[in-house]
VOVEX-628208 format. One record per residue: x, y, z of N, C-alpha, C in turn; residue in one letter. Coordinates in nm, 4 decimals. Layout:
ATOM        nu        nv        nw       cau       cav       caw        cu        cv        cw  rest
ATOM         X         Y         Z         X         Y         Z         X         Y         Z     A
...
end
This chain:
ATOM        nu        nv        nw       cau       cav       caw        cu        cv        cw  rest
ATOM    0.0854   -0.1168    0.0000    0.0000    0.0000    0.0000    0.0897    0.1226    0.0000     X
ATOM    0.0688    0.2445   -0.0858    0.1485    0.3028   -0.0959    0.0869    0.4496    0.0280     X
ATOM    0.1286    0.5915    0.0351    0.0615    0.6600    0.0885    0.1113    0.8241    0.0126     X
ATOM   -0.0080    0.8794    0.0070    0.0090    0.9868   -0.0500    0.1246    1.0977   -0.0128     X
ATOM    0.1444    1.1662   -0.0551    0.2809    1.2753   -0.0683    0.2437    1.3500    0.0508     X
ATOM    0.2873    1.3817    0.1616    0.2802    1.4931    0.2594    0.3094    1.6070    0.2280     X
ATOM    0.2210    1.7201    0.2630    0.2354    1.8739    0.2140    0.2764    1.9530    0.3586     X
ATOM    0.3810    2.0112    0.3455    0.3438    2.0993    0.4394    0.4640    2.2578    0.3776     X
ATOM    0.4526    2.3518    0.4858    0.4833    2.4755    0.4995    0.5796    2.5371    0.6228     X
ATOM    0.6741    2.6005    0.5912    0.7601    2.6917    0.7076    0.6647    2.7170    0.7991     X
ATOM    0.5342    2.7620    0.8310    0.4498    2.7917    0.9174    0.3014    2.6843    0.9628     X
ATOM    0.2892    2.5958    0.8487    0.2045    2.4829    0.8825    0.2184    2.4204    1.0214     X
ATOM    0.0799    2.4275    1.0441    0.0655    2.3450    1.1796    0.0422    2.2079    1.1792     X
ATOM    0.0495    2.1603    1.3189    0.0671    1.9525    1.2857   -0.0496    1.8796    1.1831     X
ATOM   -0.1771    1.9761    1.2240   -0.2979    1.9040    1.1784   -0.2802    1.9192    1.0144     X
ATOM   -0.2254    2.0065    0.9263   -0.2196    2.0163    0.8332   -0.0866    1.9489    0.7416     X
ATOM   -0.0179    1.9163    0.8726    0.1629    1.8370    0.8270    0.1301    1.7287    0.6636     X
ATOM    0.0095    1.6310    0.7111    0.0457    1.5492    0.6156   -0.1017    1.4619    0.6218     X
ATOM   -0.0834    1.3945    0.4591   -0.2400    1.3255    0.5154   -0.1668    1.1974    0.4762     X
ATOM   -0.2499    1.0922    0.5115   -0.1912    0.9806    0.4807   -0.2983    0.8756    0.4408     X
ATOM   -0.2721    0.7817    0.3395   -0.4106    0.6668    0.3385   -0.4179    0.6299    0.4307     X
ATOM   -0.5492    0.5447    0.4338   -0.5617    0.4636    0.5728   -0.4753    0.3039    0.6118     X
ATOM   -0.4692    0.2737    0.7245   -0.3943    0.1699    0.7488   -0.5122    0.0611    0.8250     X
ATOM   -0.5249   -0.0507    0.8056   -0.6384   -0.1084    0.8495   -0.5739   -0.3062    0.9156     X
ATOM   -0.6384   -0.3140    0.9885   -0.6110   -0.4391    1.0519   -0.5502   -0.5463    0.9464     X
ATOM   -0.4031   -0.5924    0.9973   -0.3185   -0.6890    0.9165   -0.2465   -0.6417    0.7772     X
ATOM   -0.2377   -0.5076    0.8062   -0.1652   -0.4231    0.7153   -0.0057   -0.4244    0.8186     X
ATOM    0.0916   -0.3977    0.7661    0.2142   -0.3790    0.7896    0.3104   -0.2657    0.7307     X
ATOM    0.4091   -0.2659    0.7959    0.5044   -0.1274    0.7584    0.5440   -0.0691    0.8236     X
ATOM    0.6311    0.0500    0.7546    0.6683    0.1601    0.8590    0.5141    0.2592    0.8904     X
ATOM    0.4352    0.2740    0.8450    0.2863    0.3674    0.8516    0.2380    0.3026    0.9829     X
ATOM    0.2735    0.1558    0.9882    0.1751    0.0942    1.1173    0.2800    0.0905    1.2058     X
ATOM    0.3814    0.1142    1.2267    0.4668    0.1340    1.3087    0.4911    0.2159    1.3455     X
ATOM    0.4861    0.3884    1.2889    0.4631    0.5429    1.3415    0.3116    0.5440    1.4120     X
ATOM    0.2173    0.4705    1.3759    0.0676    0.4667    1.4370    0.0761    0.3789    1.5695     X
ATOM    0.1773    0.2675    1.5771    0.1255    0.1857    1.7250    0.2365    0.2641    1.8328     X
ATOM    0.3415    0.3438    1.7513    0.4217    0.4494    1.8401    0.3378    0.5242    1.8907     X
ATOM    0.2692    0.5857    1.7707    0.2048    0.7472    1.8586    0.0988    0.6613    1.9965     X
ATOM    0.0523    0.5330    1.9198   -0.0641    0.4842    1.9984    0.0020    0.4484    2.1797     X
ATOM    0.1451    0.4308    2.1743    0.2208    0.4001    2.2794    0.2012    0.5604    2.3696     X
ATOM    0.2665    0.5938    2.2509    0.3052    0.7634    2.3740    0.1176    0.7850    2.4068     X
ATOM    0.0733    0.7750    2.3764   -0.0822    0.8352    2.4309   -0.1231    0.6725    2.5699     X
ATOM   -0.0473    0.6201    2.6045   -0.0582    0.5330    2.6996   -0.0936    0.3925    2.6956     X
ATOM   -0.1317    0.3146    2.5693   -0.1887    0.1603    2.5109   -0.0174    0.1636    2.4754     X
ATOM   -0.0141    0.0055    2.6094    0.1256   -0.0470    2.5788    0.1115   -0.2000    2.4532     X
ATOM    0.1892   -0.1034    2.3436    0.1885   -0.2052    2.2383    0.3514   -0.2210    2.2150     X
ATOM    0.3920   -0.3336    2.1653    0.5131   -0.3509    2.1077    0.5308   -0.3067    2.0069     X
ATOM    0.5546   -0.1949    1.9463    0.5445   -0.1454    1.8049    0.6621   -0.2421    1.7596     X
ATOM    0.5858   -0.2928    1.6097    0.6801   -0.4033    1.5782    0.6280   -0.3688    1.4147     X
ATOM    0.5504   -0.3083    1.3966    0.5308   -0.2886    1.2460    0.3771   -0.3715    1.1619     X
ATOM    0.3582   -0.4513    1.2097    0.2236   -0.5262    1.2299    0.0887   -0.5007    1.2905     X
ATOM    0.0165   -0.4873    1.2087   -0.1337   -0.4600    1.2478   -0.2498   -0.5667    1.2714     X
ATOM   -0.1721   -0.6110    1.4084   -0.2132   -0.7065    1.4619   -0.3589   -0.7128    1.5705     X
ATOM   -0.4291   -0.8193    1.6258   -0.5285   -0.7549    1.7213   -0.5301   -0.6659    1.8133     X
ATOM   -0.4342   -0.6355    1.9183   -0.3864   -0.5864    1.9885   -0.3780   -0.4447    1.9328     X
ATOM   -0.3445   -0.3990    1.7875   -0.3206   -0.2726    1.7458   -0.4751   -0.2219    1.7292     X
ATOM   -0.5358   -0.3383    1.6968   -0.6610   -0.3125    1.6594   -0.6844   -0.2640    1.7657     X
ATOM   -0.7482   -0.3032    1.8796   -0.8041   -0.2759    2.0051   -0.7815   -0.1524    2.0625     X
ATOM   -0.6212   -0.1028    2.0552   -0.5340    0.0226    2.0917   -0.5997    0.0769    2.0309     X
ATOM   -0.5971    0.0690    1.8468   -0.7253    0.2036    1.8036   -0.8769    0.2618    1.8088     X
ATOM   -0.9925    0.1047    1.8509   -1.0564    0.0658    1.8874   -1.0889    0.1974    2.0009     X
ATOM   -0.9891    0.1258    2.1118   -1.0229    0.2618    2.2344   -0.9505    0.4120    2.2162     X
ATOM   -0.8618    0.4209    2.1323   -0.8265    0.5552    2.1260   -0.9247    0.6322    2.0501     X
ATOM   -1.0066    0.5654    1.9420   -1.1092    0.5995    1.8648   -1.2397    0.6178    1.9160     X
ATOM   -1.2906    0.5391    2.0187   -1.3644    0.5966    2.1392   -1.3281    0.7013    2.2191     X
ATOM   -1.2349    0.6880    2.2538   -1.1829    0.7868    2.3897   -1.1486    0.9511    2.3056     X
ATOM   -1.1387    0.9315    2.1913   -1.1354    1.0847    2.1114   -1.3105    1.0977    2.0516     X
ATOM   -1.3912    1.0091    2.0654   -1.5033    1.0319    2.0232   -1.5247    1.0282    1.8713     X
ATOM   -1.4302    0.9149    1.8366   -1.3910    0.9181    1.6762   -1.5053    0.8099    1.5896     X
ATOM   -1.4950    0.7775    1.5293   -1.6225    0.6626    1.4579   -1.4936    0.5502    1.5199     X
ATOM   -1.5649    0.4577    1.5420   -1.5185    0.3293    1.6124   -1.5156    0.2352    1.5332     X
ATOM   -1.3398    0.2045    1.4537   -1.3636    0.0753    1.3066   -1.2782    0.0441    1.3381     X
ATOM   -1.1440    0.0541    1.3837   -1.0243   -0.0305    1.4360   -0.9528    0.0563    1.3199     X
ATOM   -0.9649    0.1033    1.1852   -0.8814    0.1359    1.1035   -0.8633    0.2988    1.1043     X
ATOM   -0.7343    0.3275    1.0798   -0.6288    0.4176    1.1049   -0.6832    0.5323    0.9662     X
ATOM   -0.7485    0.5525    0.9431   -0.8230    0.6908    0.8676   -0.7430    0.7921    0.9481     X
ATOM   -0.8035    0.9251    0.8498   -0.7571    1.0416    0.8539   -0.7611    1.1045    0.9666     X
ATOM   -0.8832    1.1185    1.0000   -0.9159    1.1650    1.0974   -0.8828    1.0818    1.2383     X
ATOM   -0.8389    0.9749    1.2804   -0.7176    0.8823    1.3979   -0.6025    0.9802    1.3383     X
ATOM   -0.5449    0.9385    1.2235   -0.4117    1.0075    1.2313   -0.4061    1.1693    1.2851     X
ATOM   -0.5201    1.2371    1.2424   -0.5048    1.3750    1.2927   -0.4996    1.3624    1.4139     X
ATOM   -0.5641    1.2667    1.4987   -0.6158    1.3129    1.6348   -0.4661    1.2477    1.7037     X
ATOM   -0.4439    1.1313    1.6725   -0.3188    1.0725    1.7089   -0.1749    1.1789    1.7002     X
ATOM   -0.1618    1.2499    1.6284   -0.0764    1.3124    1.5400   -0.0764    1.4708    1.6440     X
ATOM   -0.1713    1.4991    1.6538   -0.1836    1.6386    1.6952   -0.2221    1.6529    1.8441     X
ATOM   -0.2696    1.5293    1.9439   -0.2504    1.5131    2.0584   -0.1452    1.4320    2.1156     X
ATOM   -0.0229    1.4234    2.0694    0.0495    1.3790    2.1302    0.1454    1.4921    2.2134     X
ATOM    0.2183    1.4295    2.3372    0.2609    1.5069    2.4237    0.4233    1.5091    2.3675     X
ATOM    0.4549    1.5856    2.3664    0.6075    1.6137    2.3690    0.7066    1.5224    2.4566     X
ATOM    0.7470    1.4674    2.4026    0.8869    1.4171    2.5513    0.7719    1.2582    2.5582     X
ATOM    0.6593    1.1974    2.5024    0.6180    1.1020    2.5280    0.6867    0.9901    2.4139     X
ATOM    0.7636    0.9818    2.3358    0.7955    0.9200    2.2062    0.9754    0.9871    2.1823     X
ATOM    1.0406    0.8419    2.1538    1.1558    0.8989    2.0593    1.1450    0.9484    1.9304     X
ATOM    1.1654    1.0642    1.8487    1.1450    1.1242    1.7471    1.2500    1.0637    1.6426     X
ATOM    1.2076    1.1002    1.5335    1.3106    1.0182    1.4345    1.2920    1.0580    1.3024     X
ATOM    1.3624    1.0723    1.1765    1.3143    1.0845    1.0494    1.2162    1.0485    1.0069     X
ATOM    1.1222    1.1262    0.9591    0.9878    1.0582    0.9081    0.8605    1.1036    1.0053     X
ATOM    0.8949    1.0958    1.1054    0.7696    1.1485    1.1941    0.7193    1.2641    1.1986     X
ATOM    0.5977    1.2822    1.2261    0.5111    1.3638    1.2262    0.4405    1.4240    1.3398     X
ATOM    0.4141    1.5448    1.3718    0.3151    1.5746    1.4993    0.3411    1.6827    1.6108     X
ATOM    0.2479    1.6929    1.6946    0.2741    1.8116    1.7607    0.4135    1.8049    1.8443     X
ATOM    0.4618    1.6850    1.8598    0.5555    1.7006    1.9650    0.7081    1.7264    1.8658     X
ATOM    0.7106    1.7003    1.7192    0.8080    1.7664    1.6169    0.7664    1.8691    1.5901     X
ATOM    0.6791    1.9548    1.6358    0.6581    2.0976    1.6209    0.7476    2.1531    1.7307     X
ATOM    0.7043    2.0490    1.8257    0.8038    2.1902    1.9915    0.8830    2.1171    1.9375     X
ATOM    0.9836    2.0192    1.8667    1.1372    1.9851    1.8926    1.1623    2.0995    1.8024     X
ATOM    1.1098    2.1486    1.6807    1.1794    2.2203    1.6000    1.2037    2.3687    1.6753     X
ATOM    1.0870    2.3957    1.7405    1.0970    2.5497    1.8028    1.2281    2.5160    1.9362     X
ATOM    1.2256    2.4235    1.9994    1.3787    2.4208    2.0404    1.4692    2.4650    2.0153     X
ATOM    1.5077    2.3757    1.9444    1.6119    2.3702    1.8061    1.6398    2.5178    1.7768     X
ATOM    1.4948    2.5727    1.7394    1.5397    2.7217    1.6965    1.5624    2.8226    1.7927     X
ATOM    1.5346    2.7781    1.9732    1.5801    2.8451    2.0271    1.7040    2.8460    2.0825     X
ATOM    1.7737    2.7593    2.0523    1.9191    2.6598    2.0354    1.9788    2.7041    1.8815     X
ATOM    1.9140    2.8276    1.8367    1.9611    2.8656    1.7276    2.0609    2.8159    1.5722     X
ATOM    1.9313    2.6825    1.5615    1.9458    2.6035    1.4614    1.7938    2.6572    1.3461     X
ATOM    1.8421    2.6342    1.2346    1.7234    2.6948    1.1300    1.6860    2.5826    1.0624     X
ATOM    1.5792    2.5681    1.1574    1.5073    2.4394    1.0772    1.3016    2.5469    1.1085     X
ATOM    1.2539    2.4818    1.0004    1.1077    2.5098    0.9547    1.0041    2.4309    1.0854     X
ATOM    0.9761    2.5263    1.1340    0.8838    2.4838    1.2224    0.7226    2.4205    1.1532     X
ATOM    0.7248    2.3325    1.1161    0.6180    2.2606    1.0269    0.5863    2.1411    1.0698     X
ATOM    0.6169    2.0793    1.1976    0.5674    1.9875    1.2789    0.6428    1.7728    1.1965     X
ATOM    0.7346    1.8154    1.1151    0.7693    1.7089    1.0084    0.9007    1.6875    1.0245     X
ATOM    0.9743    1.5651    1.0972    1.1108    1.5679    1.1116    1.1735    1.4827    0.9943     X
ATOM    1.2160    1.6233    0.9427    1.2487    1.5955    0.7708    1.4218    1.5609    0.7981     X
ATOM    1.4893    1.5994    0.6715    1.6567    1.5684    0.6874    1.6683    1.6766    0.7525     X
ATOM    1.6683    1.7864    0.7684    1.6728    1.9125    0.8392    1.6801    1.9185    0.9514     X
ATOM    1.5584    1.9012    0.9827    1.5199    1.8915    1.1530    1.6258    1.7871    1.2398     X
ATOM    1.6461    1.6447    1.1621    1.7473    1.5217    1.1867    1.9349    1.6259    1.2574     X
ATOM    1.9332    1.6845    1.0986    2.0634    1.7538    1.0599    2.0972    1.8361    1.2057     X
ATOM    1.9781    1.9040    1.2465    2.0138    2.0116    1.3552    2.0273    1.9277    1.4593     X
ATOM    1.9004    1.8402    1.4682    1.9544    1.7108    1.6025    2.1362    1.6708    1.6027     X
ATOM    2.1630    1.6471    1.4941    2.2569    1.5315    1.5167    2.3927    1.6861    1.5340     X
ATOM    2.3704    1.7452    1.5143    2.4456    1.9101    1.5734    2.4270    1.9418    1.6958     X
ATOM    2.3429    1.9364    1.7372    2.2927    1.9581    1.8888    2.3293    1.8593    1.9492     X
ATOM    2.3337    1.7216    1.9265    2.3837    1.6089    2.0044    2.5785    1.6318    2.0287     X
ATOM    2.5671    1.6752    1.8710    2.7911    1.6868    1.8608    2.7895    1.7885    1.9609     X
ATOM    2.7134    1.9135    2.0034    2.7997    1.9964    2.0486    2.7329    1.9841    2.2199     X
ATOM    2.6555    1.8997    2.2814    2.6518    1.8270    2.3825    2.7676    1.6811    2.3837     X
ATOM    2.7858    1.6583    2.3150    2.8921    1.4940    2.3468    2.7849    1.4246    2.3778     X
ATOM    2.7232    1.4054    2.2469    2.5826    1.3010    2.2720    2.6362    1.1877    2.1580     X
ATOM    2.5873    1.0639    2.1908    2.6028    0.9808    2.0947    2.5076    1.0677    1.9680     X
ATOM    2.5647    1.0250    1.8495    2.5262    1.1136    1.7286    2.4168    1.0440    1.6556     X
ATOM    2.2991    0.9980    1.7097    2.2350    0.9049    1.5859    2.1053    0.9945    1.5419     X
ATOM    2.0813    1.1191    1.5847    1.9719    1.1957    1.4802    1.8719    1.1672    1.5269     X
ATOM    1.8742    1.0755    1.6506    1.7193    1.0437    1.7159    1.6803    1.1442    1.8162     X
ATOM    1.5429    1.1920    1.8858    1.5390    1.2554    1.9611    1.4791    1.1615    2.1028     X
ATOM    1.5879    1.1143    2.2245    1.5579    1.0235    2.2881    1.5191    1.1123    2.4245     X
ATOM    1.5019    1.0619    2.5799    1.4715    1.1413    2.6604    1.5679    1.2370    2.7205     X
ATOM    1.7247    1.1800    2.6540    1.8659    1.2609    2.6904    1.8296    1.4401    2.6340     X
ATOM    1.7920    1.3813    2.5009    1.8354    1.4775    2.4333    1.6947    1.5878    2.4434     X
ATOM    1.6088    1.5255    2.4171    1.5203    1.6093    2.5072    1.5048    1.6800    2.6365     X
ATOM    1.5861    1.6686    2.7206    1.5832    1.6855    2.8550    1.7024    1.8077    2.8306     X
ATOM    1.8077    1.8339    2.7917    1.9255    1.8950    2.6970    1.8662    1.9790    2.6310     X
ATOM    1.7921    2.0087    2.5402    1.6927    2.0852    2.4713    1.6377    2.1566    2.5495     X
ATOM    1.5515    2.0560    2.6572    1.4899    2.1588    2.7466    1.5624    2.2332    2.8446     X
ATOM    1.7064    2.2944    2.8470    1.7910    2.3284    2.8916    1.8290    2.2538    3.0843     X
ATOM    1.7851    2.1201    3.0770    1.8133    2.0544    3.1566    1.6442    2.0412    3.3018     X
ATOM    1.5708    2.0940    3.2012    1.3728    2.0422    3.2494    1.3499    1.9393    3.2689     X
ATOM    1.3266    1.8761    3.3392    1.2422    1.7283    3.2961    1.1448    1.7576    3.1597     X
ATOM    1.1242    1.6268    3.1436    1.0344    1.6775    3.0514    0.8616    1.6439    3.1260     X
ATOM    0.7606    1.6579    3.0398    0.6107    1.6669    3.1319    0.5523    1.5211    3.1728     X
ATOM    0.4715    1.5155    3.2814    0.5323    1.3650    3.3180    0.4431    1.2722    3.2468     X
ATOM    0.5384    1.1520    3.2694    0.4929    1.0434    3.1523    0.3258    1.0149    3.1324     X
ATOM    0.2936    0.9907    3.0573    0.1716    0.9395    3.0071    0.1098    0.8276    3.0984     X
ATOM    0.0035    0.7821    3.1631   -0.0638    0.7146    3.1916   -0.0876    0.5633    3.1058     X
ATOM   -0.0328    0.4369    3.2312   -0.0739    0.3621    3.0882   -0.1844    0.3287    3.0768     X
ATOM   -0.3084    0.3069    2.9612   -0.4112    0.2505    3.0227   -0.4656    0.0963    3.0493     X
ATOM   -0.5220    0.0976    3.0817   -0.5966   -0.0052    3.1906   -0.6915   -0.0629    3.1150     X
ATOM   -0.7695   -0.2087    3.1600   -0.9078   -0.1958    3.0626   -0.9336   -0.1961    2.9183     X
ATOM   -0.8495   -0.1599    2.8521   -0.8730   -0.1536    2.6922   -0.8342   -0.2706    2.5929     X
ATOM   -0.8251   -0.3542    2.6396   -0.8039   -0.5073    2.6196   -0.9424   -0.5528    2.6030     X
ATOM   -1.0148   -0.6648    2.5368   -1.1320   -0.7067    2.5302   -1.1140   -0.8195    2.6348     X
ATOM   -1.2045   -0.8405    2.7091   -1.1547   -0.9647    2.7635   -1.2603   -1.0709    2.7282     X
ATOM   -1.1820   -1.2128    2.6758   -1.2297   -1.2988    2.6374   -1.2730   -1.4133    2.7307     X
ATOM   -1.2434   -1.3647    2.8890   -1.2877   -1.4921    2.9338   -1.4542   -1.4719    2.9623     X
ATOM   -1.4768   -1.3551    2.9529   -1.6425   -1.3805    2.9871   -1.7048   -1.4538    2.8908     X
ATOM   -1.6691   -1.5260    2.8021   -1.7301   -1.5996    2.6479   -1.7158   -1.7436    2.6855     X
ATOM   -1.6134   -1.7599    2.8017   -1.6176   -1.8806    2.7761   -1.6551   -1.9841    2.9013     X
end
């Protein structure tokens, strides 16, 4: 399955970063592997492994309730917006390719760390480029990721906001069936 071209702008905000096809139960990839991430940082402990397995299902299942979204298990536009644009900062390692509100504050960092990267919520080669600069001139291992080190460094030595809740309950449980 392929996914459409992401648009965005020097001033674009997360919700407008990028659209993407949908991803739907027993689909695979890197698309279902940025989706059971974001689905992690918002608190459903999944093994992101790249597989859109039951378990992913269920994670979207209740995140798709709990945002008041239409309830199908599949990863439409409107999950990715909500996934995408409520995520917390400092809840997820950031990385090439990702998308969302919390690569919006890494970039405004960055630029207050007086690196010139496009605040457009999209951690393009750019955004990577200034990371892996910001890591050299901390004595950070150099791999372009944004982990809780380097976040915490960014935030000129802040914690970052506290972790996410995991949830509870959002599992189907199968023994009442049997």
């Amino acid at each position: 399955m392929s996914e459409s071209q992401p648009t965005s702008s020097d001033d674009a905000s997360p919700d407008d970063a990028a659209e993407f096809l949908p991803i739907c139960p027993w689909d695979g990839g890197d698309r279902v592997l940025e989706a059971q991430e974001l689905l992690t940082a918002h608190g459903f402990p999944l093994k992101p492994d790249g597989d859109f397995g039951w378990k992913t299902e269920a994670a979207v299942r209740a995140f798709q309730r709990e945002q008041q979204l239409r309830i199908d298990g599949v990863v439409g536009q409107e999950t990715w917006d909500a996934l995408i644009n409520s995520v917390q900062p400092g809840s997820r390692d950031l990385r090439l390719g990702h998308y969302g509100r919390d690569v919006r504050e890494l970039q405004g960092l960055l630029q207050v760390h007086n690196f010139a990267v496009p605040r457009n919520g999209h951690f393009d080669a750019t955004t990577q480029q200034a990371v892996i600069h910001f890591q050299e001139r901390h004595h950070l291992r150099l791999h372009g990721r944004v982990d809780s080190v380097t976040w915490t460094l960014l935030r000129a030595g802040r914690p970052l906001n506290k972790p996410v809740a995991t949830r509870r309950g959002w599992l189907p449980s199968f023994s009442r069936w049997w």
